[in-house]
C-alpha positions in Angstrom: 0.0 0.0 0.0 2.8 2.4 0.6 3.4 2.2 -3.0 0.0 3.5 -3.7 0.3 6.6 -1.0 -2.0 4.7 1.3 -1.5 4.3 4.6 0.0 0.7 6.1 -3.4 -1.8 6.9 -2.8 -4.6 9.5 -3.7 -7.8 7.9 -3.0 -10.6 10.6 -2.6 -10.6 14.4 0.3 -12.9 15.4 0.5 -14.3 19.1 3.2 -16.4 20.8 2.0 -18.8 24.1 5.0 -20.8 25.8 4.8 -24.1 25.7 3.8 -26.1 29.0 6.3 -27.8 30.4 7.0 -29.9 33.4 9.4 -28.4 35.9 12.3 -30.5 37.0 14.1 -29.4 40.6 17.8 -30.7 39.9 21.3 -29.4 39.4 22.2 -27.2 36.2 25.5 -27.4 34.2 26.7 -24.1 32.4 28.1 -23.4 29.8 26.6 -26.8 28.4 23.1 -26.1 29.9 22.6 -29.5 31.5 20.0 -30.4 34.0 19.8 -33.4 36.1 17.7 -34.7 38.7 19.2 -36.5 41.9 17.4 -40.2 43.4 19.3 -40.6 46.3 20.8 -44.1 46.1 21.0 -44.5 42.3 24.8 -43.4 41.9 23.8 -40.0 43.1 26.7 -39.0 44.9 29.1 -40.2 42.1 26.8 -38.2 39.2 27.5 -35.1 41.7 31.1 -35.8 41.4 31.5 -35.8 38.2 29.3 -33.1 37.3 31.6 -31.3 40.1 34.7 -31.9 38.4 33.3 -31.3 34.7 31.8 -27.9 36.7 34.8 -26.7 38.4 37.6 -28.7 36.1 38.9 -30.6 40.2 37.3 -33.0 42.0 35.4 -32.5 44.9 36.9 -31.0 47.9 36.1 -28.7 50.5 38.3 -26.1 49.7 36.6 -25.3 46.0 33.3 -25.9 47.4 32.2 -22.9 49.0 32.1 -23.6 52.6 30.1 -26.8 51.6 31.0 -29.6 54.2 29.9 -32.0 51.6 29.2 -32.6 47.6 25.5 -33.3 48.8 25.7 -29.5 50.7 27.0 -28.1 47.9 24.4 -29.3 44.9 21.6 -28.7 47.8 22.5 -24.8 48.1 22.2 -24.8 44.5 18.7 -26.7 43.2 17.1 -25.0 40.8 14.2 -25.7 38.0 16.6 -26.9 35.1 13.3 -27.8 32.8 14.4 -25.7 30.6 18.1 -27.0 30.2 19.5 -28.1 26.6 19.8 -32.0 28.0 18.2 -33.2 30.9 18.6 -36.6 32.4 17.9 -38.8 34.5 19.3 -41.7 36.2 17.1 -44.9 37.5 16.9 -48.1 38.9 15.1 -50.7 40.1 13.0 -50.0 42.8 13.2 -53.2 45.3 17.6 -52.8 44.6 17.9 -49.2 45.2 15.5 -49.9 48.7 18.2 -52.9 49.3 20.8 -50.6 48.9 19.7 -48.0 50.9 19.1 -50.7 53.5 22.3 -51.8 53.4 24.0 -48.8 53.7 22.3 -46.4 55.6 20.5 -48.9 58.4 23.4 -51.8 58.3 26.2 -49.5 58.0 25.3 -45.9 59.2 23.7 -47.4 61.8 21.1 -44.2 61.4 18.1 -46.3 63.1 20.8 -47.0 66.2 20.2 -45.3 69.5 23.8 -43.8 69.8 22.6 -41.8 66.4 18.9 -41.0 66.7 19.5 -39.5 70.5 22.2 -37.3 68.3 19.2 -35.8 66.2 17.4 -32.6 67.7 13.9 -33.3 66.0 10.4 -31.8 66.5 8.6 -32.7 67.6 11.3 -35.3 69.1 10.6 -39.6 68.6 10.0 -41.4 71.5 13.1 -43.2 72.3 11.7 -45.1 75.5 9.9 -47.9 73.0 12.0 -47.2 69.7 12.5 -50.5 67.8 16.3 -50.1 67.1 18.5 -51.6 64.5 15.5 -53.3 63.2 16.0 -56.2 60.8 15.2 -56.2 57.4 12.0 -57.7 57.8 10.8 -55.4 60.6 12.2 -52.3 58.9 10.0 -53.3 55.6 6.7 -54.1 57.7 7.2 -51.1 60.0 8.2 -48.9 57.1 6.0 -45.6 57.1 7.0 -45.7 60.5 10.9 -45.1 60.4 9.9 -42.8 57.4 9.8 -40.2 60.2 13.9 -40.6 60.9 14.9 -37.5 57.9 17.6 -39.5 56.8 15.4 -42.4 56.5 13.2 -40.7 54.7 15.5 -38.8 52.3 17.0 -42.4 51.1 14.3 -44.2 50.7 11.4 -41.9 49.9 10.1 -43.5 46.4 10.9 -41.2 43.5 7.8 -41.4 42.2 6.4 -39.0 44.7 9.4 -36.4 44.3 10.4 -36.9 40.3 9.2 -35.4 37.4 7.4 -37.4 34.9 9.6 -39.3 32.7 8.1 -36.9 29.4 10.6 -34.4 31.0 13.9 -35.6 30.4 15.7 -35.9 27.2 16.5 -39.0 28.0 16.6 -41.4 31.1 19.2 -43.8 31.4 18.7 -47.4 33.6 21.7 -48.0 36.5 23.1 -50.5 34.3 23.5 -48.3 32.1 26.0 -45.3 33.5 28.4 -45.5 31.6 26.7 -44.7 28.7 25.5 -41.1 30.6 29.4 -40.4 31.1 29.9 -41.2 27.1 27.2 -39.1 26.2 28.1 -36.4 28.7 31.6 -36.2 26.9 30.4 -36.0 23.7 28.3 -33.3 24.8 31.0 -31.1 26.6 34.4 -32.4 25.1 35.3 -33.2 28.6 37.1 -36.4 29.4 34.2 -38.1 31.9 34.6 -40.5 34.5 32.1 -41.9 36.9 33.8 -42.0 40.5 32.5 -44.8 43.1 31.7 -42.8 45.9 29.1 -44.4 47.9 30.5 -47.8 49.6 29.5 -49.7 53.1 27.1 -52.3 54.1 26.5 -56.0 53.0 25.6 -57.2 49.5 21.5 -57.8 49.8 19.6 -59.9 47.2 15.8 -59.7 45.8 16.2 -63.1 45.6 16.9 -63.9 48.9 13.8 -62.6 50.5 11.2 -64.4 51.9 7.9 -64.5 50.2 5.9 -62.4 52.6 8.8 -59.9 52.5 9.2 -59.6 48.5 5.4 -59.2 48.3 5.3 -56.2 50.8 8.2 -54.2 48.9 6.2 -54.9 45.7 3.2 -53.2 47.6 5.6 -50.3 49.0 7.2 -49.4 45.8 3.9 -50.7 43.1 3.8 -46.8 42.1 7.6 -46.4 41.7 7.3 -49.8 39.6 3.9 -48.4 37.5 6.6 -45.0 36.6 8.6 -47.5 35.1 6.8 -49.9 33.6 8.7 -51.5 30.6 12.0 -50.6 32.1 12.0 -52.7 35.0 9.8 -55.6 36.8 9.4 -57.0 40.3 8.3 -60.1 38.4 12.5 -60.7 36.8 13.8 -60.5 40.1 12.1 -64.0 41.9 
């Protein structure tokens, strides 16, 4: 129209909406805008490593960490929504190992349902120590199990990730415990940075799925039927009888 000494006529109103996405509370990596989300006791501590040292070009210590008494400290100052990262990952595992695990390690060898270590914690409203069942067995702990979900550290461990995570649809890609190693390939393709996956987490006995009684296996199943629904064609109580 300006060619014909008219003024300019609007012809079409263009609007942009952003597009809905699920928010994912994790740890970001810069430059390479990388997001992950943490499961406590599927390599967690060892991902936080690495993405330390790809982060910060050392490994973890307390010096570079900002006053951090701890890698866990140090990523937990630092959570952010990283939905909207470049790559975002996940780690996972089964459900009924990862519950073995943190058995093993935090009950077995922390001794964090001990006396000596829950009279340490300065809770409130405080447990009642009088008629605590301490240092329960596996059994017990499994059958009393929303119970000592009121000991935080119990709690953080084995809290199933289906009540904390983001749906699966989130992540660019999610990448089974057996498979970690590919994570640290891809991760170095990604960045250019040599990767390596440091094993960080060790103490407690070797448990097996296999090795527990009926009444027991069918009780986790129950515990940990919605972490098991999230993953459904990844993993399977039924593979480890």
């Amino acid at each position: 129209r300006a060619g014909e000494g008219l003024p300019p006529q609007p012809v079409a109103e263009i609007a942009f909406e952003p597009i809905a996405r699920e928010p994912v509370d994790g740890i970001f990596v810069a430059p390479w805008s990388i997001g992950y989300q943490p499961i406590p006791k599927v390599a967690c501590t060892s991902i936080k490593e690495a993405l330390f040292r790809l982060a910060t070009g050392e490994p973890y210590s307390a010096a570079l960490s900002e006053g951090a008494s701890h890698v866990h400290s140090y990523f937990d100052a630092r959570m952010r929504d990283v939905g909207s990262a470049a790559f975002r990952f996940i780690v996972l595992r089964d459900p009924i190992k990862r519950f073995l695990s943190a058995f093993s390690n935090r009950v077995l060898h922390h001794r964090e349902l001990s006396r000596p270590y829950l009279e340490r914690l300065k809770l409130d409203p405080p447990l009642n120590l009088s008629d605590f069942p301490f240092e329960p067995k596996l059994a017990e702990f499994v059958e009393n199990f929303e119970f000592y979900r009121r000991v935080p550290t119990i709690e953080h461990h084995f809290r199933p990730f289906s009540e904390f995570t983001a749906p699966l649809a989130a992540f660019d890609k999610v990448y089974p415990f057996e498979s970690i190693n590919e994570l640290m390939d891809d991760l170095q393709q990604r960045t250019g940075v040599s990767m390596s996956l440091p094993h960080s987490q060790r103490g407690g006995p070797k448990l097996q799925a296999k090795d527990l009684a009926p009444k027991v296996f069918d009780k986790l199943v129950n515990i940990l039927a919605a972490d098991y629904a999230m993953l459904d064609g990844l993993y399977s109580p039924a593979v480890l009888r």
